[in-house]
N, C-alpha and C positions, 0 to 999 in steps of 0.2 A: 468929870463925873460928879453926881451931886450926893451930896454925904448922907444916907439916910439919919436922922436922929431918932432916938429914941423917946416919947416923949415921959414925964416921970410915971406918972399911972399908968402908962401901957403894958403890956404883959411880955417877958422875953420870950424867944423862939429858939428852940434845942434843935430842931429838925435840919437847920441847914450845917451847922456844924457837923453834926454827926451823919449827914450825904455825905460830906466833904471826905472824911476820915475812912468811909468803908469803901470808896472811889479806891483812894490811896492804899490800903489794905488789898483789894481787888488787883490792881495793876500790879503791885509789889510778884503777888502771888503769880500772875500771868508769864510774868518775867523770871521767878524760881526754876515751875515747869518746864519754860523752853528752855532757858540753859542747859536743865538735867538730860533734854531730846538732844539740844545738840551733843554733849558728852555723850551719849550713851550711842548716838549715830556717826560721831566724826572719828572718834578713839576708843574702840573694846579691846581690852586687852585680855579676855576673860579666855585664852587658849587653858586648857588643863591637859596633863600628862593623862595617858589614859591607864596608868597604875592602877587607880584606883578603881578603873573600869572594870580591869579581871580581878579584881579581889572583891568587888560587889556584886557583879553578875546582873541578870536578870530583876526584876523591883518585883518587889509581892503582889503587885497590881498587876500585873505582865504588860502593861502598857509602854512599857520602855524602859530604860536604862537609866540611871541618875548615879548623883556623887554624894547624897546625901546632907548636901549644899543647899537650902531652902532658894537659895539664890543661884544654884550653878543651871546645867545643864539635863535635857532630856533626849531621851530617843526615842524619835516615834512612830518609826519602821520604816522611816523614808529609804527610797533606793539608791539614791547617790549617783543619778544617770546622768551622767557629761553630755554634752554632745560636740564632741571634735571633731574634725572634719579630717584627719589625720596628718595634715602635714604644717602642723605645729601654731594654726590660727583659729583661733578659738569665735566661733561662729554664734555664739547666743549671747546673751547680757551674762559678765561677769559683777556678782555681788563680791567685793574684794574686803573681805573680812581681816585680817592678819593684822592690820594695821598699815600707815601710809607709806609707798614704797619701799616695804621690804625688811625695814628694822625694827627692832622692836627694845625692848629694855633688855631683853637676855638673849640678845644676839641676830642673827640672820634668820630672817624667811622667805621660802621660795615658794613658787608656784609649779605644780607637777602635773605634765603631760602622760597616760596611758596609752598605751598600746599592744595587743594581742597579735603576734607574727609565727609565721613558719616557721620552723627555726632552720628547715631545709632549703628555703626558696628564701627567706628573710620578706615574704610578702604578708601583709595584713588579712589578717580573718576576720570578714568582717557577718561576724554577729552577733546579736546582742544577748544580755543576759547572762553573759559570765561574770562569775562572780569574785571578789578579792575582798581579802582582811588586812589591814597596814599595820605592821610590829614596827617597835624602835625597839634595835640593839643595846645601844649605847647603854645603857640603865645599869647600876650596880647592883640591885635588890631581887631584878626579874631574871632567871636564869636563862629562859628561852624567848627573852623580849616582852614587850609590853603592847599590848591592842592599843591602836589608835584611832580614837573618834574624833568624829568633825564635823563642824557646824556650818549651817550655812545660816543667814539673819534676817533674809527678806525675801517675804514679806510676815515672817514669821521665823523665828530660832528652830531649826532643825537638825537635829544629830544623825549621823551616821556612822555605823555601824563599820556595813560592809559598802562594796563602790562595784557596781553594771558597769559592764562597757554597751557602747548604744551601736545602733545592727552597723554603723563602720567601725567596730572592733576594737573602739578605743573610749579614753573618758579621762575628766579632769578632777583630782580630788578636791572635794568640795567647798576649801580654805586653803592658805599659804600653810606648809609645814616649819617648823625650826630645823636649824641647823642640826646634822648627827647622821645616823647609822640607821638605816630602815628594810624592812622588805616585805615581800606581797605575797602572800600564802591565798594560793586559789582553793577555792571552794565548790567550784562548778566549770566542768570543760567543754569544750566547742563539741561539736557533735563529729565523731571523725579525729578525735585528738584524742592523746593522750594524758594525764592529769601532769601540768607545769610542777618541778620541784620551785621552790621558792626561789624570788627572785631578790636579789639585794644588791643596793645601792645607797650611797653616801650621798647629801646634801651638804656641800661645803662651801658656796659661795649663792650671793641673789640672783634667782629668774624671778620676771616679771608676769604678767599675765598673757601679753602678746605675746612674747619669747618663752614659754616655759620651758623645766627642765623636763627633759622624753625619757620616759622609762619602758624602756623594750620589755616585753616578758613572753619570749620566747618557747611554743610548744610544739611539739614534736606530731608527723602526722601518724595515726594507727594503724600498725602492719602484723601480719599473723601470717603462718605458714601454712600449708596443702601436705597433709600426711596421705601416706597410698600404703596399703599391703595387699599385696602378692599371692595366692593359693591357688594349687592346683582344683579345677573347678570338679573334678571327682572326688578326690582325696581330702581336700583343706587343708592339703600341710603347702607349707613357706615355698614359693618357687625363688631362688636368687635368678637376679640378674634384672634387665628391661629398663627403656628408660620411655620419660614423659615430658613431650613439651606443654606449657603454661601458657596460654594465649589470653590476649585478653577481651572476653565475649562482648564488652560494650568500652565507651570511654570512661576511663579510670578518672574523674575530678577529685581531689581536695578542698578545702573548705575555702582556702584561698587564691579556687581559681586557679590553679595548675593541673592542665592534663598530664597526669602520669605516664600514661598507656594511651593508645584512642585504640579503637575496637578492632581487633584482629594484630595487634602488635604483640612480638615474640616477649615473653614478661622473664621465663624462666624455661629451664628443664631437673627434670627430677631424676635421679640414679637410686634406683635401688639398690641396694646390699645381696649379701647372697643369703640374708632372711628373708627377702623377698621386701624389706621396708625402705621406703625412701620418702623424702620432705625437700619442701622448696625452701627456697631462700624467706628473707620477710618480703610480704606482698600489701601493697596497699589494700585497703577498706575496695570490695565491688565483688562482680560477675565475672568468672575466670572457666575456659573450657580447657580441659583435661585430655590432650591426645596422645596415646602410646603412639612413640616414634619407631623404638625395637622392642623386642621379646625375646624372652631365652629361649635355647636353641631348643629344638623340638615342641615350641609351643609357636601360636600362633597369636597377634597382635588382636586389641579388641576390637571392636568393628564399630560400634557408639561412643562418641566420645562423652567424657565425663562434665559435667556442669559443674561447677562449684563457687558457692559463695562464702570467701573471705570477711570472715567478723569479728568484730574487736574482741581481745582476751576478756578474760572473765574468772580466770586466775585457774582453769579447767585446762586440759590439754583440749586441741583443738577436734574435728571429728575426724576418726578415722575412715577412709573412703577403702574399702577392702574390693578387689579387683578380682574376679573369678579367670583365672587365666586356663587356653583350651587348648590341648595337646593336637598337633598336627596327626590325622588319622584316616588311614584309608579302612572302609567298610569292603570287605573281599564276599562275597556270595557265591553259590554252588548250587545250580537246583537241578532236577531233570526238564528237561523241555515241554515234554507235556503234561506234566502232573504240579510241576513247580516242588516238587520234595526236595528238602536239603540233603545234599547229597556227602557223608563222612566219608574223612580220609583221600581227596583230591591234592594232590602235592603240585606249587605250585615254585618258581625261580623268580624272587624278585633281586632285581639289579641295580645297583648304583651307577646311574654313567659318568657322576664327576668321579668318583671315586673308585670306582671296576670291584667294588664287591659285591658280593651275590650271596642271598641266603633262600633256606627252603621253608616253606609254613605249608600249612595241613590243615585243612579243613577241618571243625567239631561236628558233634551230633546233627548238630542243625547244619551244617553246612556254612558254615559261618569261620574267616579271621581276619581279624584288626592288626592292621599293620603299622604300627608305632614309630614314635624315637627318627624321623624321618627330616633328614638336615633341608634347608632351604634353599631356595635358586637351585635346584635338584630337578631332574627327571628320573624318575625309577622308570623301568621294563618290568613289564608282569607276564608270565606265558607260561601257561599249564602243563605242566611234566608231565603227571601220570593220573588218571581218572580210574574209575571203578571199572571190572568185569562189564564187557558188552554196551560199556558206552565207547562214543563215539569220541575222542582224544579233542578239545579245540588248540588248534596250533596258532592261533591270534596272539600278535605281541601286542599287549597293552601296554598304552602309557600313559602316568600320571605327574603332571610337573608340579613341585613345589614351590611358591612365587618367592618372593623376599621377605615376605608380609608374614610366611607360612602357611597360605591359603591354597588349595586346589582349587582353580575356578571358584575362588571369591569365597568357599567356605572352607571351616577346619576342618570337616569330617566328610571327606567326598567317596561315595560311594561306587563301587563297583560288579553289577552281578554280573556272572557268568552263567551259561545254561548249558549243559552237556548233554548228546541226544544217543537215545538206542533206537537202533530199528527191531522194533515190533511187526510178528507176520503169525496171521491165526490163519490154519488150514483146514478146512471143516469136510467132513464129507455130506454134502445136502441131498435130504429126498429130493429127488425131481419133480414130482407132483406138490406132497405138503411144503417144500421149502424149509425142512425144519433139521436139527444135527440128527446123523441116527449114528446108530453103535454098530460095534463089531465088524466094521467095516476097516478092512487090511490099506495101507498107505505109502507109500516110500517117495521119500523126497529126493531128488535128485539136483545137481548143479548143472549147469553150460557143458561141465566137460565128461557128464555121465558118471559122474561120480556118488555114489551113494552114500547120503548125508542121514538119514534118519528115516528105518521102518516102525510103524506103530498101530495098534487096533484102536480105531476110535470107540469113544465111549461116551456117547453121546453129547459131546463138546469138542469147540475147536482143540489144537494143537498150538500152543501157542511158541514162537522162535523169539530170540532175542539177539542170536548169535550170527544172522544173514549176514554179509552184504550185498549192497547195493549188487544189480546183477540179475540173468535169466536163469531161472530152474524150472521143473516141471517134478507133476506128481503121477506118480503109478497108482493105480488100484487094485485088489488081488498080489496076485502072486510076482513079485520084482522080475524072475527072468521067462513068464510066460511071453510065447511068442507074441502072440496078440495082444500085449496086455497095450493099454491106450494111454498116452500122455495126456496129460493136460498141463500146460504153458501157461507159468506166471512169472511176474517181473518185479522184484524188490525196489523200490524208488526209494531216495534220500529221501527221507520226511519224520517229522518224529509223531506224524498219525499214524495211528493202529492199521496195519495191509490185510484186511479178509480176505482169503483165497477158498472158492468153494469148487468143491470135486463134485458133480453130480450122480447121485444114482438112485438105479431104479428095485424096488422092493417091493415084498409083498404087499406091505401097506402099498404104496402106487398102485399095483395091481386091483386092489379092491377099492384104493381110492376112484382109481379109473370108471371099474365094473359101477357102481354106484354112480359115478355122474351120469355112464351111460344109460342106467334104467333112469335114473332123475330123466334124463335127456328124451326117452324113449315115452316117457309117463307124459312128461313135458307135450312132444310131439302129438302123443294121438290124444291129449287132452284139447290141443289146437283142435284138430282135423275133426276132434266132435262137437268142440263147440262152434266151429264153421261150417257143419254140416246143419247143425240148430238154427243157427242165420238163417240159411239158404233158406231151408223151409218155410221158416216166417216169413223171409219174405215172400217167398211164391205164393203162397198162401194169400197175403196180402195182398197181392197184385192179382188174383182170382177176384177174392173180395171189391176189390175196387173194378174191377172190369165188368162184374156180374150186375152194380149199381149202377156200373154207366148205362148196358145194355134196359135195365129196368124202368131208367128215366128218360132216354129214348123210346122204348114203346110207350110209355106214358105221355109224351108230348105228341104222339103220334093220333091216338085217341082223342085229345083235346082236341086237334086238328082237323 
């Protein structure tokens, strides 16, 4: 290389010197920077107790959390969403923050696997959004533990708070922990769950990332009970006794996938007390049908059964489902037959046949009584003892069977009319010509065997009997033992229509009713025979007429002729 010289007069040059020095300055510096990247990427040690966390709270900014550390840590409302796959291999890029395998300057740290389980079935629930808070025990300053946050570093320092589990029901917190005494205070529950008491667990040797340590946290699934009370559906007071099966109206799931129940399986039965109140066992979260199995005795079972839906407590007693229970009831009725009137004071023998007792009930105003208090799987006999004056006795044995259920033919209150009949007979004495009642006219009823039942003077209406029976009688008119006097022969029929019986006679009115039709009759007649004698004449007349023109138009053609 050739030397350059300087020559004496020539001028020096500062410029390449001073290239040379800010080169060296530049690199220097290039080389500061990245050492500081790699320390600050290959080893942080920056974990902090989160002590200071609950004692500072929320930042007056509200944008997160700090330690007041111009150099420490923020929170920036990140979620803390794992995503485990749940059996213990960790499926997305771990950023392994904690420091290199596991140790650090004050001791172990591990990596912690989540999990959200049954605590009935021990199967995973798997949904997302539940929420946890992480305390450490251990602390001598903090009585009830200490919050702990965690960061995560890439591609950006983020603090959390609280830690999601992702929709398989699990999650990985979001750095290695230190060694010590910790636990997980939920803050939000599965839907169908009950809130997890806190769950605690010791960190006292290394898991790794692939291996982490599993922290089960175990809840409980949500059960409530089916309250029922009991009243008489007349009265409202407490009926004891009756019991209720619990079926289950669809399939009962849990959040983790266990059918409870599947639809139509037997879940429970309910016993009522002798306040008439009874409740189920605990029932899972669903749709549950309500069927009365028995009923106390003189009442009868409901007939629709009950729906009900099971819902999480709420720190309320649950609803009460109040049951109108219906007394087994016979409706007894009494009327006449053809008027339909309720007929008082009908005495009737009802029977027990399992049991051979026998009581007597009576008819009210209306004709009307309710027959109560009536045991079940039972047949009564019902059969009419004694009726009123002039009706007709019905000697029909009624029966009515009581089922198991309590139901007569499928209802509680099964009805019974009965219809009692008199024979009615109205005896008239009729004009023979007007057809109409006349008076004073003498009568005597007689029976079959010539015995004399009832003489009376009409008064211009029937006579009316109630007291026949069925059977032949005849009625006298005039005088009972004149020789001549004339029967007339009627016949009482079973029936409960009214029997007209008309006596014919004849009277003055006849007499002048007659004489009057006969001059009508007679006016009538020669009113014919004159105005048929008018005809006649017209026409003869006319047929003159007409003869006398033929003859006139005959000699008239004759002349033309």
């Amino acid at each position: 290389m050739k030397r350059h010289r300087q020559e004496p007069n020539e001028e020096y040059n500062f410029w390449q010197p001073a290239t040379d020095m800010m080169s060296g300055l530049v690199f220097v510096l290039v080389l500061i920077i990245a050492l500081l990247g790699l320390y600050l990427l290959s080893d942080y040690t920056g974990y902090e107790e989160a002590s200071s966390v609950s004692s500072e709270g929320p930042s007056s900014s509200g944008t997160g959390w700090n330690n007041n550390d111009p150099g420490g840590w923020y929170y920036d409302g990140g979620t803390g969403d794992g995503d485990g796959d749940g059996n213990g291999q960790f499926d997305q890029q771990i950023i392994q923050t904690g420091g290199g395998g596991g140790y650090g300057e004050d001791g172990i740290k591990t990596a912690v696997f989540v999990e959200v389980v049954d605590d009935e079935t021990e199967r995973r629930i798997p949904e997302a959004g539940v929420t946890f808070e992480l305390y450490r025990t251990d602390t001598t300053h903090l009585q009830n533990g200490s919050l702990q946050t965690l960061n995560t570093y890439y591609p950006e320092k983020i603090n959390y708070r609280d830690y999601e589990t992702t929709e398989e029901g699990v999650f990985y917190l979001p750095e290695k922990i230190w060694q010590g005494s910790y636990y997980f205070h939920e803050l939000t529950e599965p839907e169908g769950y009950d809130a997890a008491g806190d769950t605690y667990y010791d960190v006292n040797r290394m898991y790794d990332w692939p291996d982490p340590y599993v922290v089960q946290i175990r809840l409980s699934p949500c059960k409530n009970i089916i309250r029922i009370q009991m009243n008489d559906a007349e009265t409202q007071l407490p009926v004891g006794g009756g019991t209720f099966r619990v079926i289950a109206a669809e399939d009962i799931v849990t959040k983790d996938g266990t059918v409870r129940y599947t639809q139509g399986q037997y879940a429970d039965t309910i016993v009522c007390d002798e306040n008439g109140y009874g409740e189920s066992k605990e029932l899972y979260l669903g749709n549950y049908t309500v069927q009365q199995q028995t009923a106390p005795n003189y009442y009868t079972t409901m007939q629709e059964d009950l729906n009900v839906k099971v819902e999480k407590k709420n720190g309320e007693d649950p609803e009460l489902h109040e049951i109108d229970a219906e007394k087994t009831k016979i409706a007894l009725s009494v009327t006449d037959e053809l008027n339909s009137t309720g007929l008082e004071g009908v005495t009737f023998a009802v029977s027990n046949e399992r049991t051979g007792i026998t009581q007597t009930v009576t008819t009210d105003a209306a004709g009307n009584v309710l027959l109560t208090d009536l045991d079940k799987s039972t047949t009564y006999h019902i059969r009419e003892q004694q009726t009123l004056e002039n009706y007709r006795l019905d000697n029909t044995d009624y029966t009515m069977t009581v089922a198991a259920d309590g139901r007569i033919d499928g209802l509680s209150t099964a009805a019974l009319s009965i219809t009692n009949r008199m024979l009615r007979v109205s005896i008239h004495a009729v004009d023979m010509v007007l057809r109409s009642d006349t008076a004073d006219e003498q009568l005597s009823l007689y029976n079959a065997q010539d015995q004399l039942i009832q003489t009376w003077t009409t008064n211009g209406s029937g006579e009316m009997f109630t007291d026949l029976t069925e059977g032949s009688y005849y009625v006298v008119r005039g005088e009972p033992n004149a020789e001549n006097a004339k029967k007339y022969n009627f016949t009482v029929q079973d029936t409960a229509r009214q029997q007209n019986w008309n006596v014919p006679v004849f009277t003055l009115r006849s007499a002048i009713a007659l004489a009057v039709l006969a001059v009508i009759a007679a006016g009538v007649i020669w009113l014919l025979v004159f105005l048929w004698g008018v005809l006649a004449r017209r026409k003869a007349r006319k047929a003159a007429e007409a003869q006398k023109e033929e003859k006139n138009e005959e000699d008239s053609n004759k002349k033309e002729s």
